[in-house]
C-alpha positions in Angstrom: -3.2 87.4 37.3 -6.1 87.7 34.5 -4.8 91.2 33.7 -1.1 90.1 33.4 -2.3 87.5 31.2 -4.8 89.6 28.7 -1.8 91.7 28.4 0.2 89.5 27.5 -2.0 88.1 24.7 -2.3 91.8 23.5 1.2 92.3 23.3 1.4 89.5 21.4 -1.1 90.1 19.1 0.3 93.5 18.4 3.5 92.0 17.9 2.4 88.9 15.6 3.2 89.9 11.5 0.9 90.4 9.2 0.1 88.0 6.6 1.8 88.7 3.4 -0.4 90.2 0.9 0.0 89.0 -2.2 -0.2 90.3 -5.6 -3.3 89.6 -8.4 -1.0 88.0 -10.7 1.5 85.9 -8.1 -2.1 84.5 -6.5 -3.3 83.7 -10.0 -0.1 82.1 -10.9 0.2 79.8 -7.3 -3.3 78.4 -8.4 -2.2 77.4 -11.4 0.9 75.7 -9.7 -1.8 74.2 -7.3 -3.4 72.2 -10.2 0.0 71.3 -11.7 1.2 69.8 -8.3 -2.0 68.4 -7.6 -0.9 64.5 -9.1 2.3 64.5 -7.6 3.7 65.1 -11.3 5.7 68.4 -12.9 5.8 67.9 -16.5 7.3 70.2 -18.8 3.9 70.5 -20.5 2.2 71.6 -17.8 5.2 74.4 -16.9 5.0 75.6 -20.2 1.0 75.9 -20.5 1.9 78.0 -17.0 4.0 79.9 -18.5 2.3 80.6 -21.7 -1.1 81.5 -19.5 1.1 84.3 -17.7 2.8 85.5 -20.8 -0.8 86.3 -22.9 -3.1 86.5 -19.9 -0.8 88.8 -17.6 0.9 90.4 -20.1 4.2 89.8 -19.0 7.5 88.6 -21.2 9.1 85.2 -20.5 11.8 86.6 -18.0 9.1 88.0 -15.9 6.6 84.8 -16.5 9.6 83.1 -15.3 10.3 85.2 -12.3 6.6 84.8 -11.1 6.4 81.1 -11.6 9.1 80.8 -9.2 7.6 82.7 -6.6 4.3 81.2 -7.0 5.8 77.7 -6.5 7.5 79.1 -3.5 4.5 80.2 -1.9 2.9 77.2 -2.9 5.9 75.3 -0.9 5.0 77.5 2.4 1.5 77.6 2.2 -0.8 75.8 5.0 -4.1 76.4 2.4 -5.6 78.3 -0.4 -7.2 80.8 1.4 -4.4 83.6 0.6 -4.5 82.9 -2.9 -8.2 82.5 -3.4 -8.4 85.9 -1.1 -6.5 87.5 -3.8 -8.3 86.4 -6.5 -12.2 87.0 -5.3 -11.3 90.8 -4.2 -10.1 91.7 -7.7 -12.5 89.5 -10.0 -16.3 89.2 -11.4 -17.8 86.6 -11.4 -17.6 86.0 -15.3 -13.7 86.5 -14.7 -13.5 83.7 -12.0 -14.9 81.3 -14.5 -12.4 82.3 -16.7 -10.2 81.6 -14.3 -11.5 77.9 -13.7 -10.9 77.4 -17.5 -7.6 78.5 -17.2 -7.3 75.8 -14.3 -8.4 73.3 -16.6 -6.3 74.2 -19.4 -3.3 73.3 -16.8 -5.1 70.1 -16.1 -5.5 69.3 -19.4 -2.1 70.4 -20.5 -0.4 66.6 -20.5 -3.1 64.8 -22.3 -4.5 63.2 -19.0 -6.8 64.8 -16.5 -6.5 63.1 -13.2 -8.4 62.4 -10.6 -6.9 65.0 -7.8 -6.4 68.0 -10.5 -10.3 67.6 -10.9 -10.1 67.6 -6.8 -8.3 70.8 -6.5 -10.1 72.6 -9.7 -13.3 71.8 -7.8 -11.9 73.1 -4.6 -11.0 76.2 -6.2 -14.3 76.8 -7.9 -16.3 76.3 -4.5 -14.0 78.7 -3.1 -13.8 81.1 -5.6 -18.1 80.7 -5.9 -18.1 79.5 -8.9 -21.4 77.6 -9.6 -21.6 73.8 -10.8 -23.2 74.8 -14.4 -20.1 77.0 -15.2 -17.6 74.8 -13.6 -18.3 72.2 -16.3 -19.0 74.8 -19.2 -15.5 75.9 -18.2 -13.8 72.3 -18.2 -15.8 71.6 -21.9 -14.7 75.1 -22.9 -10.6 73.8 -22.3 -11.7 70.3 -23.9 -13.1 72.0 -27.0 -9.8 74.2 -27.0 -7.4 71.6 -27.0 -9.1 69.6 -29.8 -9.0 72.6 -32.1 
């Protein structure tokens, strides 16, 4: 009986897919979708500060930014957690780059004049899990203040 059983649950865990492995960029984008989502809100400011991150920061043009947005937000519509995403991201970053990356978090947050109260949840989120410390967590959310004053 216990060996049909552990065969069974090898079978089955020969048999079970993979987890998708998704790209730098389509990771980098569904975080940024994260913080958009985060107040129940899609504003067309936020899209376009989206779009305008993967445009300079990914070097893509605007049918491609386009393309990726809408298959980040898909993946954001099927995923159970961050982990995939944030997976993604630590493998292929420094540490100075995942700061960056929390500013560019923030610039979403900030992107419709009004910083609220669960995008600063889910930015925080994503700095512990990306390891970002506290210090550069803020440095990065003055950094995206000081940008959109200028």
């Amino acid at each position: 009986m216990l060996n049909h059983l552990k065969k069974l649950l090898q079978s089955a865990t020969a048999q079970a897919p993979k987890p998708l492995e998704l790209e730098f960029n389509t990771a980098l984008a569904a975080l940024l979708v994260e913080v958009m989502r985060a107040d129940g809100k899609t504003l067309a400011s936020e899209l376009s500060k989206i779009r305008n991150i993967l445009t300079s920061r990914c070097q893509l043009d605007a049918q491609q930014a386009e393309c990726l947005l809408n298959q980040a937000q898909q993946h954001v519509d099927h995923a159970i957690d961050l982990y995939a995403f944030v997976k993604q991201i630590n493998r292929h970053t420094s540490d100075i780059e995942r700061i960056e990356i929390i500013e560019l978090l923030w610039h979403v947050a900030f992107a419709d004049g009004h910083l609220d109260t669960h995008e600063d949840h889910i930015i925080r989120k994503i700095s512990g899990l990306l390891y970002v410390a506290h210090v550069d967590f803020i440095a990065a959310k003055i950094a995206a203040q000081e940008a959109i004053q200028e």
